[in-house]
C-alpha positions in Angstrom: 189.5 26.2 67.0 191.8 24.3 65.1 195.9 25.6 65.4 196.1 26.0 61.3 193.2 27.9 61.1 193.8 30.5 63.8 197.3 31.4 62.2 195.6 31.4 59.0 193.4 34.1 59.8 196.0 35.8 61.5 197.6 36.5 58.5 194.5 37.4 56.5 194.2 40.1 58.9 198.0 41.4 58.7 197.2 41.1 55.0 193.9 43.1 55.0 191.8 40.5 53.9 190.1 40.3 56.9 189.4 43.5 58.9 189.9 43.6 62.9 186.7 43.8 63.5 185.8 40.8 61.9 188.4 38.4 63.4 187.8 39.8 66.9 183.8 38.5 66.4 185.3 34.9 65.0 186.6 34.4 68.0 183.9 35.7 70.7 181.9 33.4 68.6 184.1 30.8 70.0 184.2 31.6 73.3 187.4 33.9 73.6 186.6 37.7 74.7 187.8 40.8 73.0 190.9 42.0 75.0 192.3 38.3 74.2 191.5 38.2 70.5 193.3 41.1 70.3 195.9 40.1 72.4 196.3 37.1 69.6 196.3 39.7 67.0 199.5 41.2 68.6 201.6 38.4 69.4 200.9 37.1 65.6 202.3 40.9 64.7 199.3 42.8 63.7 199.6 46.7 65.6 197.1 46.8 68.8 194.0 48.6 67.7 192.8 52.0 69.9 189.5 52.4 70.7 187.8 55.1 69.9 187.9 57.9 72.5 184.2 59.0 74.1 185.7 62.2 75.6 183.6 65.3 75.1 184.9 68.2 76.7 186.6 70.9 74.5 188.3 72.7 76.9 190.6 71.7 79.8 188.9 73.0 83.2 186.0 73.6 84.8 184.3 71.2 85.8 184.7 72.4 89.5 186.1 69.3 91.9 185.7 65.5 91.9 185.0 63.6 94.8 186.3 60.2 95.3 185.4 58.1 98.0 187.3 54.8 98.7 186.6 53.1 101.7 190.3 51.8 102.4 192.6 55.3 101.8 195.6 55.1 100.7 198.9 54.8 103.3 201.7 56.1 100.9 202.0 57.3 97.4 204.6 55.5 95.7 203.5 53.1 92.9 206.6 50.8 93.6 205.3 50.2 96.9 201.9 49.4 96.2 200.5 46.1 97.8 197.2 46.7 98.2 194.6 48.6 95.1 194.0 51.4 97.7 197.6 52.7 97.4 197.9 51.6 93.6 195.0 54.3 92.9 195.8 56.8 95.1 199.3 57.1 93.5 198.2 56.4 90.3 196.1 60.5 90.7 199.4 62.0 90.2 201.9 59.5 88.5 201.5 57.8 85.0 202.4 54.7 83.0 203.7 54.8 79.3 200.3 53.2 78.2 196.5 51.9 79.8 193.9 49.7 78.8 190.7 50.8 78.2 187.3 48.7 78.2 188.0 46.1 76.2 191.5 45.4 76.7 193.3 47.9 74.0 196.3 49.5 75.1 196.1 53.2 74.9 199.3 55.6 74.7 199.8 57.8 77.9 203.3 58.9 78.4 204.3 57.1 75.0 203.7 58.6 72.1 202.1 55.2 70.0 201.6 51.9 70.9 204.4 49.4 69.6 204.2 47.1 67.1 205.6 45.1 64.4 204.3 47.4 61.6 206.0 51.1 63.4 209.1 49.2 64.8 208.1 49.1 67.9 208.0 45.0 68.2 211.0 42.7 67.0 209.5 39.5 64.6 211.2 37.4 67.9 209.5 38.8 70.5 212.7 40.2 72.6 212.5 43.7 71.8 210.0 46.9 72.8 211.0 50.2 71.7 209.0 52.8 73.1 208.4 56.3 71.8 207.9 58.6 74.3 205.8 61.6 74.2 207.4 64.9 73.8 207.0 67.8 75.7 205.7 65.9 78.8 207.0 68.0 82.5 207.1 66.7 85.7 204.9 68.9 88.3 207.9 70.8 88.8 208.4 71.9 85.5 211.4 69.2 84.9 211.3 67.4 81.2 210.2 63.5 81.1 212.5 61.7 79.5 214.1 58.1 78.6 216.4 59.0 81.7 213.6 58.6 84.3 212.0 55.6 82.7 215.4 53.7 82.8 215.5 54.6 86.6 212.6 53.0 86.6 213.8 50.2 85.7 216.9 50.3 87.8 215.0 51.8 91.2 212.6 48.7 90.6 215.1 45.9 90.3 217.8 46.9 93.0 217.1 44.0 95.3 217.9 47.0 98.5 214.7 49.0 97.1 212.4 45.8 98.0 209.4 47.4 95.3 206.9 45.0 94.6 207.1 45.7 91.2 210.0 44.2 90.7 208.8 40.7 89.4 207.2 43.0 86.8 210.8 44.6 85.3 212.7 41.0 85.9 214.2 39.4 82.9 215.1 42.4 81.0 217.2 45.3 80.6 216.0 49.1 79.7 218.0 51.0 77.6 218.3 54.9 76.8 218.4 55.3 72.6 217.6 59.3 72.8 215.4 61.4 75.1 212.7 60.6 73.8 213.6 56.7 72.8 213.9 53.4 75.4 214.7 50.2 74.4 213.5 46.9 76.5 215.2 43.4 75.7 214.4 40.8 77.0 216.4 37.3 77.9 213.9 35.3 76.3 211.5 35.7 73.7 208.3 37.8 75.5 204.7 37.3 73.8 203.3 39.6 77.1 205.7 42.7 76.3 202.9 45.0 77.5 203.6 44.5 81.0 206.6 46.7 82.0 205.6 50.4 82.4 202.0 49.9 81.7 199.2 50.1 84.0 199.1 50.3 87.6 202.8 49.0 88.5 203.8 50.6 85.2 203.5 54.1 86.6 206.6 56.2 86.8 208.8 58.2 89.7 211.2 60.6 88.8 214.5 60.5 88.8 215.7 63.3 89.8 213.9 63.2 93.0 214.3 59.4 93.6 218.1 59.0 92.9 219.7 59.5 95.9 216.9 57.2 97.4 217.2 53.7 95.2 218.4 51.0 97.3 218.3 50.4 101.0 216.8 54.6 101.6 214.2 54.0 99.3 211.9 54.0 102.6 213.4 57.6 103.2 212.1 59.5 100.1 210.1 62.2 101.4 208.2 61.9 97.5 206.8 58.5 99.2 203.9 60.8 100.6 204.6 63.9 98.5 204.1 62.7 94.3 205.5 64.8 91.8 204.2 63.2 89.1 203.3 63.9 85.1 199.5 63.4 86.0 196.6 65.8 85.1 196.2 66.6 89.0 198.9 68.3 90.5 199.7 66.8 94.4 198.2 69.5 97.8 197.6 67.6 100.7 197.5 63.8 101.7 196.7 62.4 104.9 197.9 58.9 105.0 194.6 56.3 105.6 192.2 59.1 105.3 192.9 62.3 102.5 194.7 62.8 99.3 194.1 66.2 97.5 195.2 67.3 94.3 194.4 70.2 91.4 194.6 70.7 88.1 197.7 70.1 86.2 197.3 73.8 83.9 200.1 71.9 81.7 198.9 68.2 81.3 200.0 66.5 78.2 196.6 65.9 76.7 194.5 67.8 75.2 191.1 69.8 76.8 192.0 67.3 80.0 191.3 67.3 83.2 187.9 68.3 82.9 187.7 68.8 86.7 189.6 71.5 88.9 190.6 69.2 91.8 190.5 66.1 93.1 189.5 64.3 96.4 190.5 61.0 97.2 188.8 60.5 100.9 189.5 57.2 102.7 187.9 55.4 105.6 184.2 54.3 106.6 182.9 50.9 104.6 181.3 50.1 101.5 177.6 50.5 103.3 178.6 53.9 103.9 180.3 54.9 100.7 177.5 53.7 98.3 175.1 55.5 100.5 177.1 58.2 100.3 177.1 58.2 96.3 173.9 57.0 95.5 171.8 57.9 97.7 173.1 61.3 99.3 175.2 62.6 96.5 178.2 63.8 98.5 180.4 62.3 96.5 180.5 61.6 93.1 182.5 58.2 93.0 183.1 55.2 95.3 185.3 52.3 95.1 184.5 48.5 95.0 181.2 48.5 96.5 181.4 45.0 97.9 178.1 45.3 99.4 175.0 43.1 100.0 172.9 43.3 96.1 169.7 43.6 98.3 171.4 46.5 100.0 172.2 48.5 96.6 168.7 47.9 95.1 167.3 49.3 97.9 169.7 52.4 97.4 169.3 52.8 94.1 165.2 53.5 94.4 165.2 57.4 93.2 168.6 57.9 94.5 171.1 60.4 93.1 173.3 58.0 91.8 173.5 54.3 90.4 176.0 51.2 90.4 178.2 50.0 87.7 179.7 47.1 86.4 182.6 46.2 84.7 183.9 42.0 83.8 187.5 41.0 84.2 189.2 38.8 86.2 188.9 39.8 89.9 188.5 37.0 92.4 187.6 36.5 95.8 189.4 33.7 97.9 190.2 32.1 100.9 194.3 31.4 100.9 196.0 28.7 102.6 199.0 29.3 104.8 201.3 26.7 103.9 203.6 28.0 106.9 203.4 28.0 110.8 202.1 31.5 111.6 202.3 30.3 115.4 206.3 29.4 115.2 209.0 32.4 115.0 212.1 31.3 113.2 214.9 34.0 113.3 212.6 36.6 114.5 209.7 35.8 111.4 206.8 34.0 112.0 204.9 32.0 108.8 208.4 31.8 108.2 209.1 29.8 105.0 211.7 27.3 107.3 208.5 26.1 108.5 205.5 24.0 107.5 201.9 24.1 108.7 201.3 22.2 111.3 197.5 21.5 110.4 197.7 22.6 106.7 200.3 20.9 105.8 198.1 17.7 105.6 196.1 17.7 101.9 193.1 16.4 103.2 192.4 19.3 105.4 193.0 21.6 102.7 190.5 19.9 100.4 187.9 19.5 103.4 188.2 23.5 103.7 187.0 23.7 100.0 184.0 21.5 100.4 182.8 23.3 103.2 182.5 26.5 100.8 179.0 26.7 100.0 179.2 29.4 97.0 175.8 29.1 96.2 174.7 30.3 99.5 177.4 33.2 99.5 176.1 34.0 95.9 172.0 34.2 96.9 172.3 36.1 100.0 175.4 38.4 99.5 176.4 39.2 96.1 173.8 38.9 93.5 174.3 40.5 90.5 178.2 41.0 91.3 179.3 37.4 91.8 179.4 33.8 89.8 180.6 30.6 91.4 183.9 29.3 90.0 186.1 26.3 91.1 189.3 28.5 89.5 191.6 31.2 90.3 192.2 32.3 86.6 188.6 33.1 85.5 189.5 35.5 82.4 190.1 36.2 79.6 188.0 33.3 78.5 190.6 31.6 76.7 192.5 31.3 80.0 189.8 29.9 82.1 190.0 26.2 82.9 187.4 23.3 82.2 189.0 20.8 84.1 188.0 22.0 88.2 184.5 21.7 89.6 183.5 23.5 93.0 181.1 21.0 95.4 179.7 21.5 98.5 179.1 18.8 101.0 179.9 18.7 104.9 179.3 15.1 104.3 182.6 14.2 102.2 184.5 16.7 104.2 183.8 14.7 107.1 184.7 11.6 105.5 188.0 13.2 104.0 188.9 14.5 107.5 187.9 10.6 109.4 190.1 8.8 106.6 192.9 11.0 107.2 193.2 10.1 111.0 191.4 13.5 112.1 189.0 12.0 115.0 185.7 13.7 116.8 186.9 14.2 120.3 184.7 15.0 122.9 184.2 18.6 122.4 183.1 17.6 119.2 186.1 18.9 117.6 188.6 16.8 115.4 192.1 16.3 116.5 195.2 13.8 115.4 198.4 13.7 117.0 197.6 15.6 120.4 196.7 18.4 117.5 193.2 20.1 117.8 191.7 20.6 114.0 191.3 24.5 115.4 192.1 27.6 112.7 192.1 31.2 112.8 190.0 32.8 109.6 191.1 36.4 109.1 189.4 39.0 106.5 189.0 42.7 106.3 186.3 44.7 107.7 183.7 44.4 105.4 179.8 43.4 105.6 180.2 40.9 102.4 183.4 38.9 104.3 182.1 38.9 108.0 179.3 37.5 106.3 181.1 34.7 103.9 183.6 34.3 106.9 179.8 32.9 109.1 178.5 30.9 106.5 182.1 29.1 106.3 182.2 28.8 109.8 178.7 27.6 110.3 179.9 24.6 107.7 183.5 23.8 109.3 181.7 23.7 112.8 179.5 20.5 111.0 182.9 19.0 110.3 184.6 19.0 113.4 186.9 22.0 112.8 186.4 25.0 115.3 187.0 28.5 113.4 188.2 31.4 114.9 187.3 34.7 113.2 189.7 37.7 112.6 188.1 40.7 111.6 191.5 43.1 110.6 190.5 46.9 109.6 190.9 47.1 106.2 193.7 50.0 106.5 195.6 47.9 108.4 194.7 44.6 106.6 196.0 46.3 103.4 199.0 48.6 104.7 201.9 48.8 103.5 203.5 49.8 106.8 206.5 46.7 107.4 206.0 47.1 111.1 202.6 45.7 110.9 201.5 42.3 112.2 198.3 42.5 110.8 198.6 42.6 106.8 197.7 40.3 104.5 200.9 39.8 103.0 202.5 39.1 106.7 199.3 36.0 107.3 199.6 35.1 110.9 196.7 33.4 110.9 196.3 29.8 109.4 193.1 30.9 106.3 192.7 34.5 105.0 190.1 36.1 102.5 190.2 38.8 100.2 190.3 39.8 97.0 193.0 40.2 94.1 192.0 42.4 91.0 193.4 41.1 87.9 194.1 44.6 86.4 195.2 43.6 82.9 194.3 41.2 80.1 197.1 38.3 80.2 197.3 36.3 82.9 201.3 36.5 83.8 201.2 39.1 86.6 198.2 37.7 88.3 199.6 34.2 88.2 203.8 34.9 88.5 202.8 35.8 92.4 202.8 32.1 93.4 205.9 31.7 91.5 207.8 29.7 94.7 210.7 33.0 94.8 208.1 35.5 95.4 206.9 34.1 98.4 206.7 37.2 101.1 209.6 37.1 103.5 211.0 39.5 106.6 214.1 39.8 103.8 212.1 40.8 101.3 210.4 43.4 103.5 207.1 41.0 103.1 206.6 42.7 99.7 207.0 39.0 98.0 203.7 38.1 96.6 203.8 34.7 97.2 201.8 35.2 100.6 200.6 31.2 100.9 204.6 30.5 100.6 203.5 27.9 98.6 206.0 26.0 96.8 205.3 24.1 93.4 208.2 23.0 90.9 205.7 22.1 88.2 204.1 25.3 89.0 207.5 27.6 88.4 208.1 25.5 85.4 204.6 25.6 83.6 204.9 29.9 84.5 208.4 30.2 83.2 207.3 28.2 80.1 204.4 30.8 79.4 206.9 34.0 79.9 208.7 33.0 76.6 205.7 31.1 75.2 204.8 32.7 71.7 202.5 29.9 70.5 199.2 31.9 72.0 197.3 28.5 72.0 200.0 26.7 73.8 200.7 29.7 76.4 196.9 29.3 77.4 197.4 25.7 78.0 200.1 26.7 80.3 198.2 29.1 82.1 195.6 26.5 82.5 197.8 24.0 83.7 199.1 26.4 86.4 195.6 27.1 87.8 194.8 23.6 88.2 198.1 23.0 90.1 196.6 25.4 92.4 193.1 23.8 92.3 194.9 20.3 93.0 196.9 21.3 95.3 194.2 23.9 96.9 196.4 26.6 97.3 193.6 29.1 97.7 189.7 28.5 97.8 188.1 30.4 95.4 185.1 32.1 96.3 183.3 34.3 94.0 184.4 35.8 90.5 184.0 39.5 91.3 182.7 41.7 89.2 183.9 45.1 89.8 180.8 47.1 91.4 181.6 50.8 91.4 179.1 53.1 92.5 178.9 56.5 90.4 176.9 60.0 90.0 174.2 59.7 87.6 176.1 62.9 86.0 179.8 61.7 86.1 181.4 59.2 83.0 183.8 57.5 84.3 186.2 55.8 81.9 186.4 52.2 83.5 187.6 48.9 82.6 187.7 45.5 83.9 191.3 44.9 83.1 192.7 48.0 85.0 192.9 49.9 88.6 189.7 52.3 88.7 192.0 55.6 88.3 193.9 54.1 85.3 192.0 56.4 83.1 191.1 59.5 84.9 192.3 61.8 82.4 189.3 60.8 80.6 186.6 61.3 83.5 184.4 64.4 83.2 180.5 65.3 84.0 177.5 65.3 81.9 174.8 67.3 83.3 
């Protein structure tokens, strides 16, 4: 669509002649989805629309208890310190952001009491200002007021360098400001068309202050609230059991009205997606379960008269195989993949693009993921403005081959390649997980026609996803030379799921390994196209940025994309879960209940 004639309609709908609705179906018509038309809508000033809330209980209560059932539990409880979904949820059961987004990419008010925008004040004309409105009469489990105070802290507790949060990328470039109680003000350095990224959604959620103080900085490891949440949730915190159990109850003075529905809460961890599907569909002993990445085949079968069904939600998510760009075999200054150092193997392009023809998605789609997955050559595969036109994804051992022989790498006797007294030899590592061990075969099975002998690392997912800095097995630490997993993209812009690969994030023993940069890949175009996008206004330029920056990585093959995830939760026929594709399964829990 023309430039002109998307600011044109713009301005019909801040002038009422055209209603919301009405532009948002202009541009799906076009190919862009709802959450970025209205996305659009708000950077050209027009107030973020609220969708309509299908919440039917009229009394808070008694619903009896909830049963949650992810197959990776949780290892702490502090949203700061969330690098894997599993700890993101189970802190998000207890703490809150300021706002959520629902379905199809509105942003609905939790702690705050409206949504900012141009017309209530909330958003300057220049894009450098948020002030947020807080609602009043929110307590803290322990009966302490919320407050502007504790979102500051925040702020402060997030961007002390000593606290080494991973949400501090999210809270860089901007300064938080008390007004009144019940009043913050954000401005930022340069003019922010994503504003809705501090203190919303899962790394939006907030601590409080008055039991975090003392612990900002280099103690924020010591806070005995990192397993303990008092939080402004409607579950109150009882027991958690870090990697299997969290258990909570009823807040009796939640915020919201007639919410929770339900008297507790489990969160049990552990087991694998076979099990916990089973477990929810089939046997009904538990009423929810997390990212079913299981075989389709496998979930028809359970769903045949079973107590329970799957569901789907579209956004973003995508499984990939990453590239280490460093030397996971080499320590330098007691760090190995140490960013002093360069691949010894991967380091050479042609290898890297040999890996992604020898990535037959078509294969991986058929026999494992069915109704859950579509092949994609990108990284960024939504909102569909966002998504690039310029990749393709092939498959042929043939051209891999040929790649690999015009580089130099040679078919020794063994029948593996080597160059340079190196042998083309790589460890694959993956979590635990029937889908993976199964991708990681059909990879291998290919690679093995190439000439390059595969190892396979099989990491439980616990420890692939933890947290804990003492362990050599994480995701974030790579010490193998290919990894695979998945990233969900758990709002609708792309600047959080992209700024990871900005080339300052990259994970370091300094940084605690909390930098999301995990490739340590390093791209000056990259940081330059991602810092023009930050400040970008111009939606229709800021996409083109975006797009540029996913191709970087395509060229450059930074990570082989896989399979564009849907989200596959599986669900009690009698529970309504209020899910989204553009946020953490427990974003929204306030607004779960059952239907009998």
């Amino acid at each position: 669509m023309f430039d002109k004639n998307l600011r044109g309609m713009i301005d019909d709908v801040k002038d009422g002649r055209m209603d919301r609705r009405a532009f948002v179906k202009r541009m799906i018509a076009v190919g862009l989805t709802a959450p970025m038309a209205n996305q659009i809508l708000a950077i050209g000033g027009v107030a973020m629309a609220q969708s309509p809330n299908p919440y039917k209980p009229t009394k808070r209560g008694g619903g009896g208890p909830l049963k949650l059932l992810w197959w990776q539990g949780p290892t702490l409880l502090n949203p700061h310190f969330a690098t894997g979904t599993k700890d993101q949820d189970g802190s998000r059961l207890f703490y809150e952001p300021l706002a959520s987004w629902d379905v199809d990419g509105h942003l609905n008010p939790i702690l705050a009491a409206e949504i900012p925008s141009i017309q209530n004040g909330g958003l300057s004309k220049d894009a450098k200002t948020v002030v947020w409105k807080l609602k009043p009469g929110v307590k803290w489990h322990d009966g302490k007021p919320f407050t502007a105070d504790d979102v500051v802290f925040n702020w402060e507790y997030a961007t002390d360098p000593a606290t080494a949060a991973v949400s501090s990328g999210t809270y860089s470039g901007m300064t938080v400001e008390k007004v009144d109680d019940l009043t913050v003000r954000i401005k930022f350095k340069d003019p922010t068309p994503f504003w809705a990224n501090a203190f919303v959604g899962a790394y939006g959620c907030i601590i409080p202050k008055h039991l975090f103080a003392e612990y900002k900085g280099s103690k924020s490891r010591e806070a005995p609230n990192n397993l303990k949440p008092v939080g402004t949730g409607p579950y109150k915190f009882v027991e958690f059991k870090p990697g299997d159990l969290v258990r909570g109850e009823i807040n009796p003075d939640y915020h919201m009205p007639n919410r929770p529905y339900f008297d507790t809460i489990e969160m049990k961890g552990g087991g694998d997606a076979v099990s916990a599907a089973r477990a929810v569909i089939q046997t009904g002993e538990y009423d929810f379960a997390w990212n079913i990445q299981v075989e389709d085949e496998v979930l028809l079968r359970l769903e045949k008269g079973g107590k329970g069904k799957t569901l789907y939600a579209v956004g973003g998510d995508i499984e990939f195989i990453a590239i280490n760009f460093t030397d996971p075999n080499t320590e330098v200054d007691g760090e190995r993949s140490s960013i002093k150092t360069k691949h010894p193997i991967l380091s050479d392009p042609a290898v890297r693009k040999a890996l992604a023809l020898l990535v037959d998605r078509d294969s991986v789609k058929k026999v494992i993921y069915g109704r859950a997955g579509r092949t994609t050559a990108n990284y960024l595969n939504g909102p569909e403005e966002f998504v690039s036109k310029n990749t393709r994804w092939e498959f042929s051992v043939e051209k891999a081959s040929a790649l690999l022989e015009q580089a130099g790498w040679k078919v020794g006797s063994d029948g593996i390649r080597e160059k340079d007294g190196k042998k083309l030899k790589l460890l694959y590592q993956t979590s635990i997980n029937g889908p993976r061990q199964k991708t990681q075969a059909i990879v291998k099975q290919a690679c093995q026609k190439a000439g390059i002998d595969v190892e396979l690392k099989s990491v439980v997912a616990s420890v692939f996803f933890s947290s804990d800095v003492a362990n050599p097995d994480t995701y974030s630490k790579f010490y193998a030379d290919i990894e695979m997993f998945q990233i969900p993209m758990t709002q609708p812009d792309p600047g959080l799921h992209m700024r990871r690969y900005l080339s300052r994030n990259a994970a370091t023993k300094e940084n605690k390994w909390q930098g999301q940069n995990f490739p340590r890949w390093v791209n000056k175009d990259f940081d330059a196209a991602i810092e023009a996008a930050d400040t970008e206004t111009d939606p229709i330029k800021r996409a083109e940025l975006y797009i540029k920056c996913n191709d970087l990585m395509w060229q450059d093959t930074v990570v082989i994309p896989v399979m564009h995830r849907l989200a596959v939760e599986a669900c009690s026929n009698t529970v309504r879960p209020a899910l989204s594709g553009w946020a953490n399964q427990t974003d929204n829990l306030q607004d779960w209940y059952r239907e009998t």
